[in-house]
C-alpha positions in Angstrom: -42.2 -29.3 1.2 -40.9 -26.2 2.7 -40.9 -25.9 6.7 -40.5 -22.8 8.4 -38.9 -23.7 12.0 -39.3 -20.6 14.1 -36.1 -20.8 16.7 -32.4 -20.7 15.9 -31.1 -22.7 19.2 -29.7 -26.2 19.4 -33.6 -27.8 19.4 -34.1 -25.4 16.3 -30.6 -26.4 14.3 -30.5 -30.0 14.8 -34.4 -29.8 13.3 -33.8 -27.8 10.5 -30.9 -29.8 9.8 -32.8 -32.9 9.7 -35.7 -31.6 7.8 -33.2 -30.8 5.5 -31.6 -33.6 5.0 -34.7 -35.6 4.2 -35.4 -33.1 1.3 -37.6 -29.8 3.0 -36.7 -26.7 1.7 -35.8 -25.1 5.1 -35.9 -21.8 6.4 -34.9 -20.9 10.5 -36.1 -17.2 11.8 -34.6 -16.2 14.8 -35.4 -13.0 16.2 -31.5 -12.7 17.4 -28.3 -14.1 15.7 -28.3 -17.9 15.8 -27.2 -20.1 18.6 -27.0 -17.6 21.6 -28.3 -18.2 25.0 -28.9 -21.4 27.0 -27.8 -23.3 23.3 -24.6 -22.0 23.7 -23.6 -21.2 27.4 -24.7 -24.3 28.8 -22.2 -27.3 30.1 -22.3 -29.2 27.1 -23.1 -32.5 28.3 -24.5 -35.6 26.3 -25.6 -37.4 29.6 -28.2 -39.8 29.3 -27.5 -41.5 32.7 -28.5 -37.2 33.8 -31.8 -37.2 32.1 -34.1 -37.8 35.3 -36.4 -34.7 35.0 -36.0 -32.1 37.6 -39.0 -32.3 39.4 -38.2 -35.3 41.9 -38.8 -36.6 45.9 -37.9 -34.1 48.4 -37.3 -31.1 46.2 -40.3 -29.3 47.1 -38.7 -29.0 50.9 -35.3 -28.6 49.9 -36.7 -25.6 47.0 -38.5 -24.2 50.5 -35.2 -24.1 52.0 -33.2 -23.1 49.4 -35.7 -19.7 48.9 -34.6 -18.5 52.0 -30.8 -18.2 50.6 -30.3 -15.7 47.7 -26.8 -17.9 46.5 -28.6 -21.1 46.3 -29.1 -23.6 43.4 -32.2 -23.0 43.0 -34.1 -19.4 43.2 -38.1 -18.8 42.5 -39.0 -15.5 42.8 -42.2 -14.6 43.9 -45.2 -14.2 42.3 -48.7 -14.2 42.4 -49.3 -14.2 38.5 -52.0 -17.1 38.0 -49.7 -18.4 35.0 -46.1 -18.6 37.5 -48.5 -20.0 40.2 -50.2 -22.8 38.3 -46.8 -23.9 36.8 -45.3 -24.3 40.0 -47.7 -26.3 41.4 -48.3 -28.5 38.7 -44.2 -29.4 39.1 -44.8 -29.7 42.8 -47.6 -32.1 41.3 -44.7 -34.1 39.7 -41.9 -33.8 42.5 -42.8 -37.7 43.3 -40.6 -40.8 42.5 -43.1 -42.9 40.5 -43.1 -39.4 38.1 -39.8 -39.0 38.0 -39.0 -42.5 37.0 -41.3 -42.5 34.4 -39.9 -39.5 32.8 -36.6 -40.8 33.0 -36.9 -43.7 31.2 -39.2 -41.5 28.1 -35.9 -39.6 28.1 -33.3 -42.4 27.9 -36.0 -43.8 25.3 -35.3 -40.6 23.2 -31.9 -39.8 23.9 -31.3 -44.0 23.0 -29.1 -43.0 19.1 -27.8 -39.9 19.8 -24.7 -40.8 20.3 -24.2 -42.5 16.8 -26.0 -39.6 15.5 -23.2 -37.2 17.4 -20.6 -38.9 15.7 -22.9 -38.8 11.3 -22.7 -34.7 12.4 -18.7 -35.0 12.5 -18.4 -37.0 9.7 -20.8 -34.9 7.8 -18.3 -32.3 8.1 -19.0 -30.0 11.5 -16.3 -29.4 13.6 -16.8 -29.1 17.2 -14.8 -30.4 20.0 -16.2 -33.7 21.9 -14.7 -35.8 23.8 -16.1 -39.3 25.4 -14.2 -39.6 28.4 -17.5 -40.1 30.5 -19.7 -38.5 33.1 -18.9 -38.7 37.2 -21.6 -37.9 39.9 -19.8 -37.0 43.3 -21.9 -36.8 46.2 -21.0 -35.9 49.8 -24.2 -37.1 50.9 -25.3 -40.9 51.2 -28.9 -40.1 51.4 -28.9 -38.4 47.4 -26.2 -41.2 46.5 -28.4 -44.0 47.0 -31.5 -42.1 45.3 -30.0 -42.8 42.4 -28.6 -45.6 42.6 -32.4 -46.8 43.0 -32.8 -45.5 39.5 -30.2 -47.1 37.9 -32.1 -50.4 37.4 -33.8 -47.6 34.5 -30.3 -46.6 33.2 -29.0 -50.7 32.5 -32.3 -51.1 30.7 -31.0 -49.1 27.8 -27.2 -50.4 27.8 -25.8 -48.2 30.4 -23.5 -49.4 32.7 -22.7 -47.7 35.5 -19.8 -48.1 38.1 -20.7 -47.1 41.9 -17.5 -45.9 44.1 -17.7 -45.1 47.7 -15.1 -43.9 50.1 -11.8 -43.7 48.8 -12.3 -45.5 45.4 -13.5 -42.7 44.5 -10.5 -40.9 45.0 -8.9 -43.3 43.1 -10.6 -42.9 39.9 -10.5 -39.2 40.3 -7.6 -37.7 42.6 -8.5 -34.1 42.6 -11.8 -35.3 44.5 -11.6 -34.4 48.0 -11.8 -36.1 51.6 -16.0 -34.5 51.8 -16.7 -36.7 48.9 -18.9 -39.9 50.8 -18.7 -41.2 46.9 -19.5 -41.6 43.1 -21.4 -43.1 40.0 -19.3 -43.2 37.2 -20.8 -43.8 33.8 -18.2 -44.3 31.2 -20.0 -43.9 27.8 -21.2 -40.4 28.5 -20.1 -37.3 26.5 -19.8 -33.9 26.1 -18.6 -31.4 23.9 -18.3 -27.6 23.2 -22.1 -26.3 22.6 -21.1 -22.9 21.4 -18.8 -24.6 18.6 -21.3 -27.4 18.3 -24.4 -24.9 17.1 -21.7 -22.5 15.5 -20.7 -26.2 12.7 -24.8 -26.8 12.6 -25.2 -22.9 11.1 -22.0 -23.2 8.7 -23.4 -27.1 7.9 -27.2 -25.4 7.3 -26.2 -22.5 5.4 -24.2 -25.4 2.6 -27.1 -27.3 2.6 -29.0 -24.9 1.3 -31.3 -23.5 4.1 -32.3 -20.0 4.6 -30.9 -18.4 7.7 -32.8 -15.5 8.5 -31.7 -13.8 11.8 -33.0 -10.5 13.7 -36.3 -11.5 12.5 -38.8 -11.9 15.5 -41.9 -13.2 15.1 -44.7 -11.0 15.5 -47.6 -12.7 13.9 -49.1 -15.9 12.6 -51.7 -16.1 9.7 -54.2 -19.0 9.6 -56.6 -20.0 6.9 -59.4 -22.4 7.4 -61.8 -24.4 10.1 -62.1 -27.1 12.6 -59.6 -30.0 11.5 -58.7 -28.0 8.2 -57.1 -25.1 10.2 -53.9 -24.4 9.4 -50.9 -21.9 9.3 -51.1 -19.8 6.0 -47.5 -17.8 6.8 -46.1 -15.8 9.6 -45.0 -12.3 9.9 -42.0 -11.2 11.3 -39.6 -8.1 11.4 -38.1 -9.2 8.5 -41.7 -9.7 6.3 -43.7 -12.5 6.2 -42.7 -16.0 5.3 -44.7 -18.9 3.8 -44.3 -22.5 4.3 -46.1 -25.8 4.4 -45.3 -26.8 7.6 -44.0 -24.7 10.7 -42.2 -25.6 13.9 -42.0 -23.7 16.9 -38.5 -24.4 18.6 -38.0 -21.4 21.1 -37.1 -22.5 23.9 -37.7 -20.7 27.2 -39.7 -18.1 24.8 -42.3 -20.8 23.7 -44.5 -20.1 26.3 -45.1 -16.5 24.8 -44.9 -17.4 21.2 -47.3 -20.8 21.5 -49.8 -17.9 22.2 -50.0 -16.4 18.2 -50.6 -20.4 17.1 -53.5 -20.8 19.5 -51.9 -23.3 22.3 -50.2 -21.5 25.2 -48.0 -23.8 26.8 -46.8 -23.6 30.1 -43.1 -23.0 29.4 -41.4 -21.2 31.4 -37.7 -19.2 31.7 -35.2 -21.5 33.9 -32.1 -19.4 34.1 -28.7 -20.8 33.9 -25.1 -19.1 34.6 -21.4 -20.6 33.0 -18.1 -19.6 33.3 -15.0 -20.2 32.1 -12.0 -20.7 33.7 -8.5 -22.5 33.4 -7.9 -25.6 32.6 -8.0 -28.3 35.4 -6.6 -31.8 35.1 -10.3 -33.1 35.5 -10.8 -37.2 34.3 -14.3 -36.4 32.9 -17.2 -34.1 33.2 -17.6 -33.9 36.9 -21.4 -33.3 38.4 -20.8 -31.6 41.7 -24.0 -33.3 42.8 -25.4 -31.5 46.1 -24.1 -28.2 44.8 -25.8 -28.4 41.4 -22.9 -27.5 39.5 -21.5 -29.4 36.7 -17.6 -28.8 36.0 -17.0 -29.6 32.2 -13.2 -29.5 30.7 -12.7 -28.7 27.3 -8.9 -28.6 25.7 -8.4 -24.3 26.8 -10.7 -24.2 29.7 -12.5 -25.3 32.3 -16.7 -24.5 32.5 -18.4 -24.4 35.9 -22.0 -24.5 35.4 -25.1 -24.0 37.5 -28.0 -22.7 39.4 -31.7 -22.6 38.3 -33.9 -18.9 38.5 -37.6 -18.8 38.1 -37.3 -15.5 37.6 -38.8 -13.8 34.0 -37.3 -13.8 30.9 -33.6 -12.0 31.3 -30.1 -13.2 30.8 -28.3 -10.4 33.2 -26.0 -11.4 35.5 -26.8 -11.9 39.3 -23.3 -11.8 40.8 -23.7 -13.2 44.3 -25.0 -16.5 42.1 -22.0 -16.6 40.1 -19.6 -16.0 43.1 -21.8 -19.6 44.3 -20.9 -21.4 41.4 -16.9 -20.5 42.2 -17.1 -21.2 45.5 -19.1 -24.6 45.2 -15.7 -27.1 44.2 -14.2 -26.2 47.2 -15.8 -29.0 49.8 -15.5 -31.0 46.2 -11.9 -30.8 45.2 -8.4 -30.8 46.6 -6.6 -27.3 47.4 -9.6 -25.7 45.6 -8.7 -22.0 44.4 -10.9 -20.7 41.4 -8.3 -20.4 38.6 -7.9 -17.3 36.4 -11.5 -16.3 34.6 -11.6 -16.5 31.4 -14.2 -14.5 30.3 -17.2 -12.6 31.8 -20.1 -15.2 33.2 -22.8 -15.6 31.0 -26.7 -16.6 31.4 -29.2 -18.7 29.2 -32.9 -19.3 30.3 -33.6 -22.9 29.7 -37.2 -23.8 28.7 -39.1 -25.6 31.7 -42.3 -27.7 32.1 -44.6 -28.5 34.6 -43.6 -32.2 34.3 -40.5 -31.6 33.5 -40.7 -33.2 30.1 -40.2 -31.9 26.4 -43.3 -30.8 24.5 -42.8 -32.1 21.6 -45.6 -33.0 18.5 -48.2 -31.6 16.8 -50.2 -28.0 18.1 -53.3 -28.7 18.8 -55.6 -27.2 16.7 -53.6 -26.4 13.8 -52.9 -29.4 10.5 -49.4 -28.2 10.1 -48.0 -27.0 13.0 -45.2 -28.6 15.5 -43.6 -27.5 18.3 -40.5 -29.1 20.1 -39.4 -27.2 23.4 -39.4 -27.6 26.9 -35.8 -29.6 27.3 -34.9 -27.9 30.5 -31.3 -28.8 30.9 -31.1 -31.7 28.7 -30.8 -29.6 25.2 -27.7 -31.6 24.3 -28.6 -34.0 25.3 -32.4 -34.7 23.7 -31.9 -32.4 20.4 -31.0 -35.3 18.0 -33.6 -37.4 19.1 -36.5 -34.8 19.4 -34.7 -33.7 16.1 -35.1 -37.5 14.2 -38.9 -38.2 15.2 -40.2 -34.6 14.8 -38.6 -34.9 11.3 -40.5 -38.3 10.7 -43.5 -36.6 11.6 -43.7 -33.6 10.0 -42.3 -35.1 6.5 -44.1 -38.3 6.6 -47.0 -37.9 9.0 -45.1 -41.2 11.1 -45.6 -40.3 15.0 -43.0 -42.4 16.5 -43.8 -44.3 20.1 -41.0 -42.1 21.1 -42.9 -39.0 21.1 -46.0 -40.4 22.9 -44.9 -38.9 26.7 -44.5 -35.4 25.1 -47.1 -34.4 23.2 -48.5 -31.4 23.6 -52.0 -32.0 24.2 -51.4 -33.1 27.3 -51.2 -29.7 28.6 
């Protein structure tokens, strides 16, 4: 079978990749180099125990609020396009607890063997630093502490065990944490690793397996053949020419929405956008989620990443300044002595796909007999690419729809 997977980010790789190794003959069109973007300028965290999605109790007061500050977390621009309008309700629709539970547990259901799966990709040859030293939430606020603590019933369910600290125990597990800090969740089996030198061994891994890497080849248009439940893809054309397959998968990310157009099923993806910089090293623990700032501090062997914020704001990866000067200035109620080290390169941005729900859309289009789409991660690319990667692969080789997949398929929007 050959399988045309339209998207050369993380979601994109770690499909091809398995579609590969179950025996398609692959091919990946991107319509820029490989691995740019959100897939490579996130925080690199493989954080089960942070899969809740983002639309949750209370954030439709504290968004209000946050509007009113242009260095924020969170900025929404506004708009009266019907499209922006309807997607932001419908997550409004889903800022509730009894949502947000259920989505976190469909996540924790997918994410469930990604680990082991982490650790077939390095001993299948790709090279990419990762390091298991776990995952800390700090909080300076009871009130966001104990809201998820009330989730963490969801998080032992699947064999994560978590350790709550409060006051200076805290401090004690990690002394750069500051007086501010009320307290913690530690989870100790969390992961993360370098994303840019994660989806750079997934390209060299691709390219010796055999698939067809062809970049700077934007998709323009999509050719169908046949009716009703026979309606199918026939080949797409892109910059580069136009490409047949047998199956196709649409894995753009934030640019799904637009591209889910030319098969026939808009879906209501839209750009979240994401900043990350890197600075010097700090003698960090673990991965270190800055919880009421929204920035997650990641420390890698050379550097230290800050990353943050979330822009409903279009599709553009330019950088807003007064955000980034947020992110720097955000560890100093967190951490001891806090003075932002040395920069080690520019900031960069990456629009992270978002849904309505919050969820992944990930399945079959509607519509179409051999077409699939798997986008929509938000911030959990990392984190939900192997396991979106395994049961997408199942379905498009062998027809076998996994129970996994049932929260996000893409009929339900």
């Amino acid at each position: 079978m050959r399988v045309v997977v339209v998207g050369g980010g993380v979601i994109g790789l770690t499909t091809a990749y398995h579609l590969a190794r179950e025996g398609a003959e692959v091919v990946v069109v991107d319509a820029r180099a490989t691995g740019l973007g959100a897939s490579a300028v996130n925080a690199g965290w493989f954080v089960p125990s942070e899969a809740m999605p983002v639309p949750g109790p209370g954030m439709v007061a504290q968004t209000m609020k946050w509007m009113l500050k242009p260095d924020s977390p969170v900025y929404i621009r506004p708009s009266l396009n019907p499209r922006f309008v309807s997607f932001m309700i419908g997550m409004w629709r889903h800022c509730n607890d009894a949502d947000q539970r259920v989505g976190f547990a469909a996540h924790l259901a997918l994410a469930h063997a990604t680990g082991q799966v982490l650790d077939e990709y390095r001993a299948d040859g790709m090279d990419f630093e990762m390091r298991s030293e776990g995952l800390l939430m700090a909080f300076t606020g009871k009130a966001l502490l104990e809201h998820h603590v009330h989730n963490l019933d969801i998080v032992r369910s699947q064999g994560i065990d978590p350790v709550i600290l409060i006051g200076d125990d805290v401090r004690v597990h990690e002394p750069e944490l500051s007086d501010a800090v009320y307290g913690g969740i530690f989870f100790p089996d969390e992961r993360h690793l370098d994303p840019r030198a994660f989806v750079q061994a997934l390209h060299k891994r691709l390219d010796e397996m055999g698939v067809q890497l062809r970049e700077y080849c934007g998709l323009e248009h999509v050719k169908t053949t046949g009716t009703g439940d026979a309606r199918r893809i026939a080949a797409i054309e892109t910059a580069c020419g136009q490409i047949d397959g047998d199956a196709f998968v649409v894995a753009t990310g934030a640019w799904a929405g637009q591209l889910s157009q030319l098969f026939g099923h808009r879906l209501p993806v839209r750009p979240g956008k994401g900043y990350s910089i890197d600075v010097s090293p700090l003698p960090l623990r673990s991965a270190t989620n800055l919880h009421d700032a929204k920035v997650a501090l990641t420390p890698f062997s050379d550097r230290l990443r800050l990353a943050g914020t979330m822009e409903f704001a279009g599709v553009d990866e330019k950088i807003n300044q007064r955000r980034v000067d947020a992110i720097l200035r955000a560890p100093r109620t967190y951490l001891r002595n806090w003075v932002p080290p040395v920069e080690l390169s520019p900031a960069q941005a990456g629009m992270r796909p978002m849904t309505p729900d919050g969820l992944p859309a990930i399945g079959s289009i509607p519509g179409l007999s051999n077409a699939y789409v798997s986008t929509g991660h938000g911030m959990l690319g990392v984190t939900l690419a192997a396991g979106s990667a395994l049961a997408l692969a199942d379905l498009v080789m062998y027809g076998t729809r996994r129970p996994v997949l049932a929260p996000f398929d893409p009929a339900r929007f």
